[in-house]
N, C-alpha and C positions, 0 to 999 in steps of 0.2 A: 410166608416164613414164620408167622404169628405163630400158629398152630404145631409148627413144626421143630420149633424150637421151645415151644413148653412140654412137647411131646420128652425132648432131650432133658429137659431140664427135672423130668420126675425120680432119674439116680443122685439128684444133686443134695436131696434134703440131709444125705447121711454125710456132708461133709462140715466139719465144721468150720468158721469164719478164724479162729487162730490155728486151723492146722496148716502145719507148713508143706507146702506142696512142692517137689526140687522142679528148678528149672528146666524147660527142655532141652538145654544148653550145658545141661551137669555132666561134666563127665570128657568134652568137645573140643573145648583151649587147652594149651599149654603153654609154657614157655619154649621160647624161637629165637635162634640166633637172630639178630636183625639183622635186615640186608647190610652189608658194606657199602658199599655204594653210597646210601644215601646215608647209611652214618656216617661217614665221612663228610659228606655234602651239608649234611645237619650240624655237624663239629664245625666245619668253617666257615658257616654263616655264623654260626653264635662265636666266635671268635672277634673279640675287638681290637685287634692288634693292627696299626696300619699297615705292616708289614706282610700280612697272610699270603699265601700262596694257593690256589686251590690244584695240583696235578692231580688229583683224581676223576673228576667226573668227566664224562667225556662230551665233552663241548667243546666245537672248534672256535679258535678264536686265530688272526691273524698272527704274521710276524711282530707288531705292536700291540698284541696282547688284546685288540678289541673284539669284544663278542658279540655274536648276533645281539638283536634288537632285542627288548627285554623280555618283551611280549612270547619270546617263541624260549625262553628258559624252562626248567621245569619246575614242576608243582612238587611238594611235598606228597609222601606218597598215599595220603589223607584226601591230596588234592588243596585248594587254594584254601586257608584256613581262616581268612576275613569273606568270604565267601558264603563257605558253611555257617559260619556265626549267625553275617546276614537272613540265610536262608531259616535258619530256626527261629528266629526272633520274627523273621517273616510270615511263619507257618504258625507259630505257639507263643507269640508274644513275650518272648521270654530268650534273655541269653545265657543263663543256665539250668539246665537240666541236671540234677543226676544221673551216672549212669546212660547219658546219650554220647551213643558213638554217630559219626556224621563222615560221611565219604561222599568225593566228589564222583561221578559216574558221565560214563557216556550215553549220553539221554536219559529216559526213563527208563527203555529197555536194557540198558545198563544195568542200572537200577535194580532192576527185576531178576535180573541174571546175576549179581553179586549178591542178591537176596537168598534168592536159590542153594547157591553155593556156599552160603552160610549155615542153610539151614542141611544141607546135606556131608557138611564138612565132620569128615570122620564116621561117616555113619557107614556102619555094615548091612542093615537094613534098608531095604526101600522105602521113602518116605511116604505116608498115606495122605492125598492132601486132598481135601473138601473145596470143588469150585463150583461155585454156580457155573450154571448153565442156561441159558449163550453165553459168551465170553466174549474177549478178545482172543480170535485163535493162537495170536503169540503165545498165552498163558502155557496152553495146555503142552506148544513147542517147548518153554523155558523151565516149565515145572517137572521134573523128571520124579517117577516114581510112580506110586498108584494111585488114580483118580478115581478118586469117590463123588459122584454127581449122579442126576440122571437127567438126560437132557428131557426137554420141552418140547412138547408136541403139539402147542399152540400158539399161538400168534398174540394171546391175551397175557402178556408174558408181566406178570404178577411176583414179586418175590418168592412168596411160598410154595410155587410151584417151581423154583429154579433149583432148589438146591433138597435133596436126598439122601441125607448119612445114612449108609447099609453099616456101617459102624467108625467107632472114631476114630477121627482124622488127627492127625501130627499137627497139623497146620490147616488154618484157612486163611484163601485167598479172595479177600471181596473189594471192589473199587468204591474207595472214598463216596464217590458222588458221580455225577454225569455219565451214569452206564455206557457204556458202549457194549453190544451194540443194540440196547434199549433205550438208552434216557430214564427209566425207571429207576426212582429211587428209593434208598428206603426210609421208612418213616421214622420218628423218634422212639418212639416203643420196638420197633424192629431192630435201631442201634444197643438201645440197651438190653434186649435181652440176647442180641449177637456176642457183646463186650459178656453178660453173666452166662452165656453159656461156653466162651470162650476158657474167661477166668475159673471155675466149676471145673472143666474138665483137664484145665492145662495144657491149652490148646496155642499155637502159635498163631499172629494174627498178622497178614501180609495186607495190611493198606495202598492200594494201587492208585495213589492222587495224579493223576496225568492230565487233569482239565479241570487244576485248582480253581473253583471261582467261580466257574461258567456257568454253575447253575444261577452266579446272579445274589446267592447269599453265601460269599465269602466266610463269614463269623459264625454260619453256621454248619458248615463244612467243616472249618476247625476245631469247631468244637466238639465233633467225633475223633478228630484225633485226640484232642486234650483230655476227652474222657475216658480215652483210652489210655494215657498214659497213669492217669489216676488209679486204675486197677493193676493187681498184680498177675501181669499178664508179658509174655514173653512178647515184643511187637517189633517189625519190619516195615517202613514207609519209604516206599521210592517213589518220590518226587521229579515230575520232566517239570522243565520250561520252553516244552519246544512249545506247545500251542500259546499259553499265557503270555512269554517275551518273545516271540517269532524268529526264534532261535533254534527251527529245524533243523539245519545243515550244520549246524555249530555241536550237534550231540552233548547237552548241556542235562545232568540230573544232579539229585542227591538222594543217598540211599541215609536214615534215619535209623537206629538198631537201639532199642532199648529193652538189653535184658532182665530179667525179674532181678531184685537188688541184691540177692546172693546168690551163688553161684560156682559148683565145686569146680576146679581144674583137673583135666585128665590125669594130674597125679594122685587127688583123691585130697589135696588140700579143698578148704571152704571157708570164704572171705566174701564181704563186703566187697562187691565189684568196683564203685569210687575210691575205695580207700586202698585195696589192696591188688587188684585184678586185673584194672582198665589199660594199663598199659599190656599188657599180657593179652588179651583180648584182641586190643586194637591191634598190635605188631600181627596176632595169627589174621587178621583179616588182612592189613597190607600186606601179607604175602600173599593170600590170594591175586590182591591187585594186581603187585607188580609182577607175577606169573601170566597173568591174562591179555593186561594191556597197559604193564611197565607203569604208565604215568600217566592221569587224565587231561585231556585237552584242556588247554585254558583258554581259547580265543572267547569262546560261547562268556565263562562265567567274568573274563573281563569285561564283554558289553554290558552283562546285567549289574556289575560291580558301578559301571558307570554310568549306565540308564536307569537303573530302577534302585540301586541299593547305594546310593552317593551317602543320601542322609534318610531321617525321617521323613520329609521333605517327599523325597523322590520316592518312599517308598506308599505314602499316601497317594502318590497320581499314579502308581504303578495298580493299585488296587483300585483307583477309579477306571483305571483304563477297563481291565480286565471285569468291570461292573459296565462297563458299556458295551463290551463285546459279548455279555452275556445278556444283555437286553435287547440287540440287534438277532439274535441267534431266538430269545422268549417270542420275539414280537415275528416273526418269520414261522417260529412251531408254530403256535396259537393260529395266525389266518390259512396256512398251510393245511394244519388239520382239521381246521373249519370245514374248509371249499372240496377234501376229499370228502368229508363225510355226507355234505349237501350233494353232492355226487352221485352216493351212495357205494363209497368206499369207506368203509369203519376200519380207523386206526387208533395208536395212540400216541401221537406224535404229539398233541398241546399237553399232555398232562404228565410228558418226560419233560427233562430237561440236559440241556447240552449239547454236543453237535450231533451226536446220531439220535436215529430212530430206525423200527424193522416197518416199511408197507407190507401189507398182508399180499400179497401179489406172489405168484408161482414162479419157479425158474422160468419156466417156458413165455410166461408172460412177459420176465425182464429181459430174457432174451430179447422177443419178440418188439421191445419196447427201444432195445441198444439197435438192432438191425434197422425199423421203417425210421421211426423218430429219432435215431442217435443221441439217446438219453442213457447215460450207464451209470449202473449203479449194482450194489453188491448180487449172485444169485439170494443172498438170504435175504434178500429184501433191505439189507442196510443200509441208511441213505444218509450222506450227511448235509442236515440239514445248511450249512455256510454253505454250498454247492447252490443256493438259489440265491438270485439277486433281484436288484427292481427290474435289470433288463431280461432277463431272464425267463421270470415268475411263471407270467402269463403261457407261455410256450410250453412251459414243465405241465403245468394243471392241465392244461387244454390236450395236450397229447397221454397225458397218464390217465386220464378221463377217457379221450377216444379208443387208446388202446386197449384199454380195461372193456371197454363195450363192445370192441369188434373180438375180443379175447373170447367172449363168452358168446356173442353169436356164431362164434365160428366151432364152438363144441357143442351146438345144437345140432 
């Protein structure tokens, strides 16, 4: 990616550092009636009156007036809003941001999908979006418009050979850290010339953090976000906690939108987004919500509200935990991609990091491998690494070993 991105960065010298560059987002919001519904709902919660009455929203509640249990009421349509806070002081150390909008989603692929539709909201155009290549195939499902990649025809799956601008993209799509499904990540001069080639061309940038942590260095993962926020650069972070708070079934994300700090509205006014914008911004995106999926689930973001986000307290062993489940996951690649290589199967499973990795192995082989030995795993060779245990181990190596050997005697 080294190579490839100083390649791009040769139209860059003609721009200057005070020119103003409009948002990709200029032109996109407007103003919106707000839903009724929840203005209403929002009017009498903030009402202090003992006497209030709520006939609007529609929740059953008995002949004595009592309502379901609290837990199953709705969220704001932002989603839980002690939640979100949490979740950015958890992510960027910090509880305010300018200019950050913060939605609660269902899962990461929520997430990714309210991303999306951000980024294509109002556009008459097909969006051109730049993804590396391998992905997660979600991506290419959720990202609608023209892919600009070129995939990879090797197994030595290096950054700078993932990704190929045939010309610029609207948006790029790169995942924070813990590739899937490589484990490859990128280095510090990789981040920062992604962030100057990004900013440079006025590019959008969709951070896909879905396995915060797991590489094991926390603070350094964040600090790709943080340095990204520091540039003027249009950015999307959708955040899961399914793997981190094992919060699968609970469809728990947060989507993270911070637009460049001005920003025209579709009627051609141009303002200060904190000052003058944000609510205008935020209502066109909770429409989107409440068109897609009305209201996000709150079971998921009350566990994490009361297992990992209580206090500071709770949010220190939350990031120990997630430091030990990424060293259970380091210590499993490392002897893992040892004992293939002593084999004489070359991978690069110790020098990713995260739960996946690709074995260099043919379909036919993993076929071959799910059929005698009833070991399955992706045709692309993706394997993820938690799928071995101590009891395990031994039976995975010895039969991907065997198989491998009888693989290749049998196409003599």
């Amino acid at each position: 990616m080294t190579s490839l991105i100083n390649n791009f960065r040769r139209s860059f010298h003609t721009l200057s550092k005070t020119q103003f560059i409009p948002s990709y987002f200029n032109g996109v919001f407007d103003k919106v009636n707000e839903d009724i519904i929840f203005k209403t709902l929002n009017a009498f919660n903030n009402d202090e009156s003992q006497n209030k009455v709520n006939l609007g929203i529609g929740i059953y509640a008995n002949a004595e007036g009592v309502l379901p249990p609290v837990k199953s009421r709705y969220l704001s349509l932002s989603g839980d809003v002690n939640f979100l806070n949490m979740s950015q002081k958890f992510v960027f150390d910090q509880e305010y941001i300018p200019n950050m909008f913060k939605f609660q989603t269902c899962g990461g692929t929520g997430a990714l999908s309210l991303a999306e539709q951000i980024i294509s909201f109002n556009k008459t155009v097909p969006v051109k979006y730049g993804i590396p290549l391998p992905t997660w195939p979600n991506h290419i499902q959720i990202f609608k418009g023209e892919h600009i990649f070129k995939k990879s025809n090797s197994h030595e799956f290096i950054f700078k050979n993932r990704l190929t601008i045939l010309s610029k993209p609207d948006v790029l799509v790169v995942q924070t850290s813990c590739h899937n499904p490589t484990g490859i990540e990128y280095t510090d001069t990789e981040k920062e010339q992604l962030l100057n080639y990004a900013e440079n061309n006025n590019i959008v940038v969709v951070f896909d953090t879905a396995y915060l942590g797991l590489s094991g260095d926390f603070d350094n993962e964040t600090k790709f976000l943080k340095d990204a926020l520091k540039r003027d650069i249009d950015i999307l972070i959708p955040l899961s906690y399914s793997k981190i708070a094992d919060v699968y079934g609970h469809r728990t994300g947060v989507l993270f939108f911070r637009p460049k700090s001005k920003l025209q509205l579709k009627s051609g006014e141009l303002n200060n987004v904190e000052n003058n914008h944000y609510d205008i911004i935020k209502g066109n995106i909770e429409q989107l919500i409440r068109t897609n999926i009305s209201n996000s689930p709150r079971h998921g973001s009350d566990i994490i509200m009361e297992q990992y986000f209580k206090n500071d307290e709770y949010i220190i062993l939350f990031k120990q935990k997630i430091k030990e489940m990424a060293k259970r996951i380091n210590v499993f690649r490392e002897k893992f991609g040892n004992e293939l290589e002593q084999n004489g199967i070359k991978n690069n499973v110790k020098i990713g990091k995260g739960m996946f990795s690709i074995l260099p192995l043919s379909p036919q082989e993993i076929f071959r491998l799910q059929n005698k030995y009833h070991i399955y795993l992706l045709p692309s060779g993706r394997i993820n690494i938690c799928g071995l245990t101590n009891k395990n181990y031994d039976y995975v190596i010895e039969s991907i070993v065997k198989n491998n050997a009888e693989f290749k005697n049998n196409k003599k």
